[in-house]
C-alpha positions, 0 to 999 in steps of 0.5 A: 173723756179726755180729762180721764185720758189725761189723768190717767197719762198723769198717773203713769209718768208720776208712777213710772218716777216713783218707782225709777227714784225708788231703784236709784235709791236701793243702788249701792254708789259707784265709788264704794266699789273696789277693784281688786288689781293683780300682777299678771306674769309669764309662765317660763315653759309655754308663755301664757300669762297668768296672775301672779297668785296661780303661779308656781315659782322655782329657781326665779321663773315663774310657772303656769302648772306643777307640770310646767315646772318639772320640764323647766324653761325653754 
């Protein structure tokens, strides 16, 4: 009975490795992935930082929304 028991403990540890190397395998490595790094700048009407790419910009300054831009710097 105990042998049955110890074969069985076996299997387990055997099986949970199995299926642990086989999840690392399907993994894609850390180093492939790219992080994509943006500028982020200050709106001239109401200060709230925001990426460079969502900005509007008019006269030098740069704007959170259109509306922003219309009013101006403070």
């Amino acid at each position: 009975m105990i042998k049955i028991l110890l074969l069985i403990a076996i299997g387990f540890v055997v099986w949970t490795l199995f299926r642990s190397y086989l999840r690392s395998l399907n993994k894609p490595p850390v180093s492939t992935r790219e992080t994509v790094v943006e500028d982020m700048v200050k709106c001239a009407h109401c200060g709230v930082n925001l990426p460079r790419s969502e900005a509007t910009l008019s006269g030098g300054e740069l704007f959170c929304s259109p509306e922003h831009q219309k009013l101006g710097k403070k």
